[in-house]
TIMI-2910 file (N, C-alpha, C, CB; in pm, 1 decimal, decimal comma, always signed):
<rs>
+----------+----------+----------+----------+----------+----------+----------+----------+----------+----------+----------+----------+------+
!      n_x !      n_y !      n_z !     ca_x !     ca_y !     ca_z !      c_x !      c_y !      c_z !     cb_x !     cb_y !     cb_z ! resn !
+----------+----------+----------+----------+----------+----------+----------+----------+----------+----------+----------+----------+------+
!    +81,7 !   -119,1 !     +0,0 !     +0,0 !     +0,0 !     +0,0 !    +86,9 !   +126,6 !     +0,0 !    -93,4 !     -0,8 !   +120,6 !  Unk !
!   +227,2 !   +104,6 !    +47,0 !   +295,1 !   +236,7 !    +52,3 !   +337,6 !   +303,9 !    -52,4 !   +393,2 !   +232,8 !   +118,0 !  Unk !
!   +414,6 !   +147,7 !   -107,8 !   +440,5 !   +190,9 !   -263,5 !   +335,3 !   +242,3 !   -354,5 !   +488,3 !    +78,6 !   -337,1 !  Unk !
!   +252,1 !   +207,0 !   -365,0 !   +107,5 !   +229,1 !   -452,9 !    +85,8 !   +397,5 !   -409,3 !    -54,8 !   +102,8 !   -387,4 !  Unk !
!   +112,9 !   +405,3 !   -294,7 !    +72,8 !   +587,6 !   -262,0 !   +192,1 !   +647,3 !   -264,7 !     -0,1 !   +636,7 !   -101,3 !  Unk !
!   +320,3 !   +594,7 !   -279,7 !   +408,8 !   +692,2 !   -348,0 !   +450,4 !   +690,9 !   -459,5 !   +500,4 !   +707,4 !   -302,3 !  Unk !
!   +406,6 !   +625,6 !   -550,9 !   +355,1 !   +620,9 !   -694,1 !   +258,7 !   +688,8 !   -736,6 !   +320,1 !   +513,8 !   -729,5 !  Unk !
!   +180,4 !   +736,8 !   -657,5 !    +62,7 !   +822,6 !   -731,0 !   +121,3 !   +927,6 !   -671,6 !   -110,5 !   +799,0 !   -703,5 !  Unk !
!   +173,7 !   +967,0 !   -574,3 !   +229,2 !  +1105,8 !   -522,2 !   +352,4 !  +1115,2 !   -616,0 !   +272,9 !  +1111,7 !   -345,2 !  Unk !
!   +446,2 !  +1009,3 !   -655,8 !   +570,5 !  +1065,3 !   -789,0 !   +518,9 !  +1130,9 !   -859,7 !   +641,1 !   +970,2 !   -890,9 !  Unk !
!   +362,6 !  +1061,4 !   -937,9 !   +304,0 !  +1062,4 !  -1037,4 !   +270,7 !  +1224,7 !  -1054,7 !   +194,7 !   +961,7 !  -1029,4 !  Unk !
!   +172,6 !  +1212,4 !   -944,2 !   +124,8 !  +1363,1 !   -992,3 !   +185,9 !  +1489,7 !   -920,0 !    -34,4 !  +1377,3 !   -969,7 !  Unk !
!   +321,6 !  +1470,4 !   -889,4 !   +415,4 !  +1599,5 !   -896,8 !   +441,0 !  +1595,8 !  -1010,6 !   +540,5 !  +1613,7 !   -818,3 !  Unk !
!   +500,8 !  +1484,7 !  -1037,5 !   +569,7 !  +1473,3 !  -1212,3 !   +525,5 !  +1557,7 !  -1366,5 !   +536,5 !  +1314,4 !  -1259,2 !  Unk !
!   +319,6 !  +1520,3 !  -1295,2 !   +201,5 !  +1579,8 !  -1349,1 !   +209,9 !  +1721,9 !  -1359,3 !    +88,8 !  +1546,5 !  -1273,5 !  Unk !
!   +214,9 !  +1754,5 !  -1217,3 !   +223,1 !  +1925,8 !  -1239,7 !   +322,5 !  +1993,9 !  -1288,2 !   +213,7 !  +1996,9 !  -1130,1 !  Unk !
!   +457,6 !  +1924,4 !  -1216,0 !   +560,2 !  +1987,2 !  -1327,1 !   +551,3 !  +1984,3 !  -1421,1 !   +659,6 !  +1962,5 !  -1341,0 !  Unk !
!   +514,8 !  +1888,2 !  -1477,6 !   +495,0 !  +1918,8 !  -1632,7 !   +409,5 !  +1996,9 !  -1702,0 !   +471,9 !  +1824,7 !  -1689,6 !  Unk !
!   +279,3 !  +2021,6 !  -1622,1 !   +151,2 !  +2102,1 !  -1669,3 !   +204,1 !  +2231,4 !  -1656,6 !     +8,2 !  +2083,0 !  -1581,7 !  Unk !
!   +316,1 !  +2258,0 !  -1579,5 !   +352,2 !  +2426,2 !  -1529,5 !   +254,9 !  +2471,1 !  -1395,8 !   +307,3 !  +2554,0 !  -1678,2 !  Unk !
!   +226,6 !  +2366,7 !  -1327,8 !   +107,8 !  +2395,6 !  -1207,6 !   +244,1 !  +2442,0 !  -1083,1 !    -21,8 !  +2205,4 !  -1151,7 !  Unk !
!   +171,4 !  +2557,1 !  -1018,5 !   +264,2 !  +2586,5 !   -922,1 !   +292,5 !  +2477,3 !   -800,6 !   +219,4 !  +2712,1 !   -869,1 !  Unk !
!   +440,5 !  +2457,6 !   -753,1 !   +413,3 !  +2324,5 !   -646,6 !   +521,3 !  +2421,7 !   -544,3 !   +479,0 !  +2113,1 !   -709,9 !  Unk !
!   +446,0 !  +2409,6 !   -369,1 !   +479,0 !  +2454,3 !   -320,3 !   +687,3 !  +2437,8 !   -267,1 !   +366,5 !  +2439,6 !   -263,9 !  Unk !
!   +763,0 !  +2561,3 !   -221,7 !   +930,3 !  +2559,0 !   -197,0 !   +907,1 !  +2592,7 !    -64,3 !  +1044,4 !  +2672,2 !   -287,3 !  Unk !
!  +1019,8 !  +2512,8 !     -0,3 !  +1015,2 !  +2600,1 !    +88,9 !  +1079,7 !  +2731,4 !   +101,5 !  +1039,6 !  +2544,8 !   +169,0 !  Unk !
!  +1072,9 !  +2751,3 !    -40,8 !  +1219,1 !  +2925,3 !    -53,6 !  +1106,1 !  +3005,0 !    -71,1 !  +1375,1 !  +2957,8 !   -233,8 !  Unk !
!  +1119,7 !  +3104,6 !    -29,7 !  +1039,0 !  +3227,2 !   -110,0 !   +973,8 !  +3208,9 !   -248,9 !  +1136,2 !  +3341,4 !   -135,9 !  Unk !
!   +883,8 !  +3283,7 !   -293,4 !   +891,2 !  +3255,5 !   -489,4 !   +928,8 !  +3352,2 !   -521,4 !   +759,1 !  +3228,7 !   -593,9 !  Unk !
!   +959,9 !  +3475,8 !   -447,8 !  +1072,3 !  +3581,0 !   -541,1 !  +1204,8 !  +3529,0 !   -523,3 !  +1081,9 !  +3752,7 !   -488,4 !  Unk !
!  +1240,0 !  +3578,6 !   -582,7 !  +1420,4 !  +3589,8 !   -628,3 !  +1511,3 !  +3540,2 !   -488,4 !  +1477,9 !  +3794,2 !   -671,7 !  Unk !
!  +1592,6 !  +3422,0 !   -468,4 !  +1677,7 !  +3406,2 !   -327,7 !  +1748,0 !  +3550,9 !   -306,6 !  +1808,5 !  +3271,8 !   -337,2 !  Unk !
!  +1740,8 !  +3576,5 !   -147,7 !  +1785,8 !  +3709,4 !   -159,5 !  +1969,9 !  +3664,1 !   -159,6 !  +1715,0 !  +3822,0 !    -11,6 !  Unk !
!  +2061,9 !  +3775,7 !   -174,4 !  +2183,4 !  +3804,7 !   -169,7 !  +2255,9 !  +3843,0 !    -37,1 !  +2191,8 !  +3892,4 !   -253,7 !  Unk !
!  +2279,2 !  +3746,1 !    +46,3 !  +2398,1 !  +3791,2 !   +167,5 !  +2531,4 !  +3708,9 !   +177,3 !  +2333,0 !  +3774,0 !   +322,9 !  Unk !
!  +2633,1 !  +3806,7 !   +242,7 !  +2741,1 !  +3739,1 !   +210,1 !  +2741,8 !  +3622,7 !   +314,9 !  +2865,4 !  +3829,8 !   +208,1 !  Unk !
!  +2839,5 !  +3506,0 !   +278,4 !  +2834,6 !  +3385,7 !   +352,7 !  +2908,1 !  +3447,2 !   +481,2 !  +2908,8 !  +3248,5 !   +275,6 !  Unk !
!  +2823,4 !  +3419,5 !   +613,3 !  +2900,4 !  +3453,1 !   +749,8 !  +2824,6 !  +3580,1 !   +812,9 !  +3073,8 !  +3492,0 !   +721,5 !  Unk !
!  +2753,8 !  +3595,4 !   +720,3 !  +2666,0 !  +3732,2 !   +797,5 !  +2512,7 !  +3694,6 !   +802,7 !  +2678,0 !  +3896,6 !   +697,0 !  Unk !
!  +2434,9 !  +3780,3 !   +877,2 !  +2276,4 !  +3775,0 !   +873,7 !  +2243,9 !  +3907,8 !   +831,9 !  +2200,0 !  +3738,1 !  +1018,0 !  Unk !
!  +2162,6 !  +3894,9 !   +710,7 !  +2129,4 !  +4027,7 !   +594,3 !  +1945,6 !  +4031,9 !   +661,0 !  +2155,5 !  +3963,3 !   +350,7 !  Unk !
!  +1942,1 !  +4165,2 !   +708,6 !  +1737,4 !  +4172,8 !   +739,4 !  +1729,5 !  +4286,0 !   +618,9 !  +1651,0 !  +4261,2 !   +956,7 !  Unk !
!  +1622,4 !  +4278,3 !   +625,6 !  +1550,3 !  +4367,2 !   +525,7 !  +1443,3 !  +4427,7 !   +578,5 !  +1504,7 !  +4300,5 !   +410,4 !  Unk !
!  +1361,4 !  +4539,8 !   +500,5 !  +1270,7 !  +4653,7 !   +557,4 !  +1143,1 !  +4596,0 !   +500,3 !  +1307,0 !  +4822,0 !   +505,4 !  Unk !
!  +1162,5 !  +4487,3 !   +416,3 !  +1035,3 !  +4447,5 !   +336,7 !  +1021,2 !  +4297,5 !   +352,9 !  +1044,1 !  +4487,5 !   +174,9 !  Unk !
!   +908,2 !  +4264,9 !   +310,5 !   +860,9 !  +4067,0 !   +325,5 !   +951,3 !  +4025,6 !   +211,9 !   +650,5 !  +4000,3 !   +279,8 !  Unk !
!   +956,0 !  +4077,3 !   +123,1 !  +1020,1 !  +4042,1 !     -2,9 !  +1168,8 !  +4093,8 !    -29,7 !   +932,5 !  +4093,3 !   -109,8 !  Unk !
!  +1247,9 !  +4090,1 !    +79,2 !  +1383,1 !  +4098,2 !    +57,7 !  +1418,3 !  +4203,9 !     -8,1 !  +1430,7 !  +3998,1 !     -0,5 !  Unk !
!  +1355,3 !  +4316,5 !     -6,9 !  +1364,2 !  +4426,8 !    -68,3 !  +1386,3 !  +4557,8 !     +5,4 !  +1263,2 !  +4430,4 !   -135,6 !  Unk !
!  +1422,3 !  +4667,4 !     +0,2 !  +1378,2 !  +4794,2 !    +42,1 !  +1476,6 !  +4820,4 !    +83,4 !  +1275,7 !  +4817,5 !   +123,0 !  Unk !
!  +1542,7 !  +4881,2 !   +222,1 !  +1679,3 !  +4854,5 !   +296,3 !  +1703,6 !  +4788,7 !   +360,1 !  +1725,2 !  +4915,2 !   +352,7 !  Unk !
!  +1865,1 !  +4772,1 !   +347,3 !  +1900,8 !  +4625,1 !   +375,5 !  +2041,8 !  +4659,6 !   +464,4 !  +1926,6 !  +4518,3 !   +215,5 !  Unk !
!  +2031,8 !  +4555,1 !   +564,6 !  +2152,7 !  +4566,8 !   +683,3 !  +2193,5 !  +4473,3 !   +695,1 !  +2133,9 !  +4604,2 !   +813,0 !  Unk !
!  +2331,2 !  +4387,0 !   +648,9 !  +2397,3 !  +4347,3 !   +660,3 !  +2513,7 !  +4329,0 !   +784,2 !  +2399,4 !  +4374,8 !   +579,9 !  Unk !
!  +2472,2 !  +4198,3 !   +921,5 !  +2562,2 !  +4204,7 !  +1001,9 !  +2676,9 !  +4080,3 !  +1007,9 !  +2492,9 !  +4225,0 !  +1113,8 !  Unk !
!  +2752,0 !  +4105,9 !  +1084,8 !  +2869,1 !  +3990,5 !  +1136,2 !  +2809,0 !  +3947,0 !  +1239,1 !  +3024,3 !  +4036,8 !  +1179,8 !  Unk !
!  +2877,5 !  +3799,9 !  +1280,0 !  +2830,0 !  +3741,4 !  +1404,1 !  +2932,6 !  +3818,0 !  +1513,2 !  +2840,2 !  +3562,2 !  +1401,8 !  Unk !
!  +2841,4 !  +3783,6 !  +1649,7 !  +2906,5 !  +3892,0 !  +1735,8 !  +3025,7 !  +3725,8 !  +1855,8 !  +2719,8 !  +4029,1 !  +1858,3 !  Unk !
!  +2985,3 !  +3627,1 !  +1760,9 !  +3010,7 !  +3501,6 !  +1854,5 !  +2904,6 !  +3398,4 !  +1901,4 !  +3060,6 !  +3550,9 !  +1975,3 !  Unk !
!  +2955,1 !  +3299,3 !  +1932,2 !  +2871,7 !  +3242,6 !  +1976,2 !  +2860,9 !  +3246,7 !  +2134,1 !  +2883,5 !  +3134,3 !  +1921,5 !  Unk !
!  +2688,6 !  +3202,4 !  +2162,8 !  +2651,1 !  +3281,0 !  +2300,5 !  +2603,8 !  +3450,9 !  +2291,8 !  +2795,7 !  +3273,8 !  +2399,0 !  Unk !
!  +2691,2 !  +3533,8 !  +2226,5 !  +2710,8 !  +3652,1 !  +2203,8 !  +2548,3 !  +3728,4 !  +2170,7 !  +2822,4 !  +3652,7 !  +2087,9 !  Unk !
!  +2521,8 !  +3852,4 !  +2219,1 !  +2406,6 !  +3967,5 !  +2150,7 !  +2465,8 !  +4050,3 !  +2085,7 !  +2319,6 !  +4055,3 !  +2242,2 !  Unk !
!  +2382,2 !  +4077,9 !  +1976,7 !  +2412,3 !  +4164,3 !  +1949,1 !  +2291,0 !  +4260,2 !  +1875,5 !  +2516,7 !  +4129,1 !  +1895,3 !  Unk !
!  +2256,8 !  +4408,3 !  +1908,7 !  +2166,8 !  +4482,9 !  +1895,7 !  +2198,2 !  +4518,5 !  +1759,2 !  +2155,5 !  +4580,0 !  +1994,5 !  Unk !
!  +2064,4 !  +4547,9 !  +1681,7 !  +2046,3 !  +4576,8 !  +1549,8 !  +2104,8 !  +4795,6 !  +1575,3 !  +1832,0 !  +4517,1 !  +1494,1 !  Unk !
!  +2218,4 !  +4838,8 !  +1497,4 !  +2258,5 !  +4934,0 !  +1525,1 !  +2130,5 !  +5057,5 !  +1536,6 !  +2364,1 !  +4944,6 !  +1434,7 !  Unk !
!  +2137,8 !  +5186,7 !  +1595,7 !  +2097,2 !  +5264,4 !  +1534,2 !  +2062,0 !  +5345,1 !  +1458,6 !  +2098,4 !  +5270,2 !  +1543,3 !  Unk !
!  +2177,5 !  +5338,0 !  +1375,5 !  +2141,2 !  +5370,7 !  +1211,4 !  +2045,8 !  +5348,7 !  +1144,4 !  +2206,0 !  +5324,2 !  +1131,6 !  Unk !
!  +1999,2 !  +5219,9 !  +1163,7 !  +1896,5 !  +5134,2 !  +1111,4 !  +1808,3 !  +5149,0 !  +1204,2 !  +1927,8 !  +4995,1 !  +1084,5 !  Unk !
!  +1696,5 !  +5200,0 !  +1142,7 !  +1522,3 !  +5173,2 !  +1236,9 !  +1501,8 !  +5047,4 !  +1285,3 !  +1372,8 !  +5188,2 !  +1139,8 !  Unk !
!  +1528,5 !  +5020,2 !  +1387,2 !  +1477,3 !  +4956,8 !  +1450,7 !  +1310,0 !  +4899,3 !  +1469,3 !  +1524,4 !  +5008,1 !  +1521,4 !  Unk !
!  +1348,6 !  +4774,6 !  +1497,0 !  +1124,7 !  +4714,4 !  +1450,2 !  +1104,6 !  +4725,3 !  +1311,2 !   +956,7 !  +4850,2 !  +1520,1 !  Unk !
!  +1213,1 !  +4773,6 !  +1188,1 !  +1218,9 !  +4757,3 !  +1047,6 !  +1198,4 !  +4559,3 !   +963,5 !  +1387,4 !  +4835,4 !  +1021,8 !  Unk !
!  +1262,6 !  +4491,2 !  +1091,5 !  +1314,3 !  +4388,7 !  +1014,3 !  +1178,7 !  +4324,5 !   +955,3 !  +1410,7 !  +4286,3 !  +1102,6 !  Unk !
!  +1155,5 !  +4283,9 !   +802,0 !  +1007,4 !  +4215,0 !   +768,6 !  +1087,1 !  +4070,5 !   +716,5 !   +887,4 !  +4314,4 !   +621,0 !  Unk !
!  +1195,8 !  +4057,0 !   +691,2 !  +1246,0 !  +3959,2 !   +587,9 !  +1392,2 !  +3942,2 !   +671,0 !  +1253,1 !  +4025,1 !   +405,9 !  Unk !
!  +1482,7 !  +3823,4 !   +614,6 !  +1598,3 !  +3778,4 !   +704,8 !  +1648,3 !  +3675,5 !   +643,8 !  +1566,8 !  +3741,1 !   +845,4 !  Unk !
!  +1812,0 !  +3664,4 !   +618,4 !  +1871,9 !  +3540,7 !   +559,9 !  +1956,2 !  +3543,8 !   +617,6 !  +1900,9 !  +3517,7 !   +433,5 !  Unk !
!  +1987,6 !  +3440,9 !   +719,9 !  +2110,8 !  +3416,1 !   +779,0 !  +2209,7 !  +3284,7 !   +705,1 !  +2071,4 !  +3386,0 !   +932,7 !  Unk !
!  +2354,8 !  +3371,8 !   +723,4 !  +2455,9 !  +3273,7 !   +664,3 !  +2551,1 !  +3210,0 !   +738,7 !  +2526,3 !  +3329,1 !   +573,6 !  Unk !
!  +2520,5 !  +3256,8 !   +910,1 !  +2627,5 !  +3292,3 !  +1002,8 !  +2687,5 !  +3151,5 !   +995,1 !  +2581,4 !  +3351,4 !  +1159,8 !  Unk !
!  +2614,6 !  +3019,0 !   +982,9 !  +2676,0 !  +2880,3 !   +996,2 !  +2656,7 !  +2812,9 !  +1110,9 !  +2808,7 !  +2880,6 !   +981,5 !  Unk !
!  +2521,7 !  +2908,7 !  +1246,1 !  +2530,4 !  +2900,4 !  +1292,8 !  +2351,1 !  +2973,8 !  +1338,9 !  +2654,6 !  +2907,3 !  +1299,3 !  Unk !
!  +2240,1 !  +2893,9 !  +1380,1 !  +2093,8 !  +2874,6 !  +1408,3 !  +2166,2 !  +3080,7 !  +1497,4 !  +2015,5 !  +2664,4 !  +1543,8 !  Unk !
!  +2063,4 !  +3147,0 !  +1463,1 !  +2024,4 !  +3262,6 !  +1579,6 !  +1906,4 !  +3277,1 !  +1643,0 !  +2033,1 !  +3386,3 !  +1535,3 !  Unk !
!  +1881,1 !  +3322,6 !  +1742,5 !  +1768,3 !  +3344,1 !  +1810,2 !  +1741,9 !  +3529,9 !  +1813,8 !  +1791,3 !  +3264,0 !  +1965,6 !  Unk !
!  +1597,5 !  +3537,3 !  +1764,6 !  +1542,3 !  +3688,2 !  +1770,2 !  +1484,3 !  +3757,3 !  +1919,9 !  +1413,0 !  +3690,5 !  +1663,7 !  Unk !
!  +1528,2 !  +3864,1 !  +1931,1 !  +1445,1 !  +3905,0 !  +2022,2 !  +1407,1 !  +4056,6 !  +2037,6 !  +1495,3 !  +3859,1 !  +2130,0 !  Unk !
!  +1284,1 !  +4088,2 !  +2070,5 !  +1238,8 !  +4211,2 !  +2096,6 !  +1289,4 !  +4311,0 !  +2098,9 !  +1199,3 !  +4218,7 !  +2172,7 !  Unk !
!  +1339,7 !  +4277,2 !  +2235,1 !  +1408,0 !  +4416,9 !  +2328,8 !  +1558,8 !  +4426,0 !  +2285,8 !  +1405,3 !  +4391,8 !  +2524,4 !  Unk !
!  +1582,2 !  +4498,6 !  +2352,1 !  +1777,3 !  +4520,9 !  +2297,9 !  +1850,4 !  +4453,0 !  +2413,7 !  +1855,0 !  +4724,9 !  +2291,1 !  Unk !
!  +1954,1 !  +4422,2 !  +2396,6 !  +2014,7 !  +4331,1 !  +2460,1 !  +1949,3 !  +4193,4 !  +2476,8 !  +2042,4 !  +4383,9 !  +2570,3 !  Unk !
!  +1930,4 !  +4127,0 !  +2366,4 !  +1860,0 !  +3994,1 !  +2377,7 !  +1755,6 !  +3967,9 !  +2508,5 !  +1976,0 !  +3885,9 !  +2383,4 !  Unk !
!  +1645,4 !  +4049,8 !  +2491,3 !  +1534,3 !  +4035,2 !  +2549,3 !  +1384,7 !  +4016,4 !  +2484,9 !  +1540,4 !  +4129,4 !  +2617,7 !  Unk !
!  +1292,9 !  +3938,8 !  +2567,2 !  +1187,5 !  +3898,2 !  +2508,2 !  +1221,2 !  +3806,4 !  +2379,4 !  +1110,5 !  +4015,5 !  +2480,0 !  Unk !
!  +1231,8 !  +3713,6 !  +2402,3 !  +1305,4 !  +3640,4 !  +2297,3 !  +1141,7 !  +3619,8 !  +2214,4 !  +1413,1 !  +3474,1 !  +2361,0 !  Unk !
!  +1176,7 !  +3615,6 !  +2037,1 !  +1031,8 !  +3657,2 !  +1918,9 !  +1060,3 !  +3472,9 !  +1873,4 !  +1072,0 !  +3838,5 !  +1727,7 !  Unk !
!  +1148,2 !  +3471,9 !  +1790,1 !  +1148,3 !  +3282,3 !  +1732,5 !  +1335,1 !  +3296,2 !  +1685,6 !   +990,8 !  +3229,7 !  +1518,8 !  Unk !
!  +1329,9 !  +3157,4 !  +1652,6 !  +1448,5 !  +3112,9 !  +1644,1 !  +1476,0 !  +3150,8 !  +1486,6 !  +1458,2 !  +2959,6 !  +1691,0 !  Unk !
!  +1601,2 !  +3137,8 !  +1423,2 !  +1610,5 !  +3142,7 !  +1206,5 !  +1781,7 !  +3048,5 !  +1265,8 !  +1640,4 !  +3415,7 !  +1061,3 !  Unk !
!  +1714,0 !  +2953,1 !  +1147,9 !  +1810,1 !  +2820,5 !  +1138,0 !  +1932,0 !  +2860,0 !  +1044,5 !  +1724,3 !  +2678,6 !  +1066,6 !  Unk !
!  +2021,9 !  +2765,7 !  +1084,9 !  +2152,9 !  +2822,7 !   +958,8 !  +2115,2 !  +2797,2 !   +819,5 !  +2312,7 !  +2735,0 !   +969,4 !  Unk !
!  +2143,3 !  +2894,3 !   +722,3 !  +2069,8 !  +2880,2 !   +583,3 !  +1961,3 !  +2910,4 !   +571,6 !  +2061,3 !  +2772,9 !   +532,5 !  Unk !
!  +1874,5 !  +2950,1 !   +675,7 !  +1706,4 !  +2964,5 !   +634,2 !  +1670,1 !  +3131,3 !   +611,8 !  +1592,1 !  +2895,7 !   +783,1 !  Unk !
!  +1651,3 !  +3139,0 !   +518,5 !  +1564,5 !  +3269,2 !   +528,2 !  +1390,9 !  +3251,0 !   +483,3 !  +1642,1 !  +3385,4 !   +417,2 !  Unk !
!  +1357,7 !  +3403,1 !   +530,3 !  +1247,0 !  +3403,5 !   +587,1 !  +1157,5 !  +3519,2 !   +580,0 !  +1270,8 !  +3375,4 !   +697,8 !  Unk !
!  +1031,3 !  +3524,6 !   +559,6 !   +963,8 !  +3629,0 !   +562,5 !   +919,2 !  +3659,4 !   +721,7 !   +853,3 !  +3610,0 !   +462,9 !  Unk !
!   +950,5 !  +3722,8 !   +796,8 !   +937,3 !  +3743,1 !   +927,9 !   +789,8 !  +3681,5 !   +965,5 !   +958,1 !  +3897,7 !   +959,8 !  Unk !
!   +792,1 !  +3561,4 !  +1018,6 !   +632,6 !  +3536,2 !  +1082,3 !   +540,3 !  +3673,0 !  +1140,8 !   +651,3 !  +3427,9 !  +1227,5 !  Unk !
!   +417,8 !  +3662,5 !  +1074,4 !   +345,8 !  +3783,0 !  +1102,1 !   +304,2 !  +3855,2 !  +1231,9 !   +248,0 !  +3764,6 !  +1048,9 !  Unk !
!   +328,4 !  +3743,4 !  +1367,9 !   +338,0 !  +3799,5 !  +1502,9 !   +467,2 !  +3909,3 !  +1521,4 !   +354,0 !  +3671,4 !  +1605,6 !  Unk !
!   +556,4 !  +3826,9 !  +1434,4 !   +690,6 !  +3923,7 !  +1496,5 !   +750,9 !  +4002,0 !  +1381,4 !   +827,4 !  +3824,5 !  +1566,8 !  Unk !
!   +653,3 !  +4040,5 !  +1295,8 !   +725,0 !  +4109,0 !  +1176,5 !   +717,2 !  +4257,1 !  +1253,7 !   +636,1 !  +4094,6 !  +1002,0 !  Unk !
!   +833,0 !  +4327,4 !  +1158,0 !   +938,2 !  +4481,4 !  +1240,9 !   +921,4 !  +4480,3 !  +1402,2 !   +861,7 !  +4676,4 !  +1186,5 !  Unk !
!   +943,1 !  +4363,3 !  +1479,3 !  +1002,2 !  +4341,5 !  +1598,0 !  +1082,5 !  +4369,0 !  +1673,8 !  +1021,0 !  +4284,9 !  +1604,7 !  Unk !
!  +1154,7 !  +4312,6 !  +1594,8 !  +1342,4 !  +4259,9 !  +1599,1 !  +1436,1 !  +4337,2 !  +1612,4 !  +1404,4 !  +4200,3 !  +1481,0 !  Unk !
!  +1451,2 !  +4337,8 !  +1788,5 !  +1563,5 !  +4434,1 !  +1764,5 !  +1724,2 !  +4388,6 !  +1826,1 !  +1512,3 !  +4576,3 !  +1837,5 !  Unk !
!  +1708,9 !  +4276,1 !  +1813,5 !  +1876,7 !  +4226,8 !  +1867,1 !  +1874,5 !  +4051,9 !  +1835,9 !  +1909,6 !  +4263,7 !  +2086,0 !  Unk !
!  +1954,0 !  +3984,7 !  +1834,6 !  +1956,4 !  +3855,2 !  +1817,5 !  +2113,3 !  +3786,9 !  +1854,7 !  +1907,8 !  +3834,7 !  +1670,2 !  Unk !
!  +2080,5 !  +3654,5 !  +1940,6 !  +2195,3 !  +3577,8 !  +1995,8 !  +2210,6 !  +3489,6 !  +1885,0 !  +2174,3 !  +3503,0 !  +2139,1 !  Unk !
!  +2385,1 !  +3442,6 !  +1881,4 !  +2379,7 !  +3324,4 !  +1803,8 !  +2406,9 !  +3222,8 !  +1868,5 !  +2452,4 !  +3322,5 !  +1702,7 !  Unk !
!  +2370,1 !  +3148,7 !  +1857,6 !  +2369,9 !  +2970,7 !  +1938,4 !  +2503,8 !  +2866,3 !  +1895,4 !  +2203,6 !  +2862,9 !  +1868,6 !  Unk !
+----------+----------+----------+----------+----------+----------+----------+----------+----------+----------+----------+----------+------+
</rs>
């Protein structure tokens, strides 16, 4: 029975790819955004767009606050490269911790904690 239902599930991905039917990524469907490997790049928009802040890791264990230069509670979007899972949080100095972003994952900021973010630990 297993085989038989992952034969019809090969089948009709196979199906849609071929029809041109959209099948869900877990990437974004705009464009992968651009950060350099070793940093975490946020953005002002869901779509990796608008202004963009580019940081270094501060260490592991380590906080580090999103500068003032940058508006703060801006972040909507996020690709971390650090090599290394970070944790978000609210307040400055890693407080009120918002959700975790895995190494490699970027993300459209979950809609509880979108322009939140104002500091993040790396693990």
């Amino acid at each position: 029975m297993k085989t038989l239902y992952k034969r019809i599930i090969v089948g009709l991905t196979a199906l849609a790819i071929t029809a041109g039917l959209p099948i869900a990524l877990t990437q974004p469907a705009s464009a992968a955004p651009s950060c350099a490997s070793g940093r975490i790049c946020i953005w002002d928009t869901s779509s990796y767009g608008g202004s963009t802040l580019s940081m270094t890791s501060p260490g592991a264990g380590n906080c580090k606050t999103i500068p003032n230069a940058w508006a703060k509670n801006m972040m909507s979007s996020s690709y971390n490269t650090l090599g290394r899972a970070i944790m978000w949080y609210d307040g400055d100095g890693c407080s009120s911790f918002l959700f975790t972003q895995f190494i490699g994952e970027y993300m459209a900021t979950p809609a509880p904690h979108s322009n939140k973010a104002n500091s993040f630990r790396v693990q």
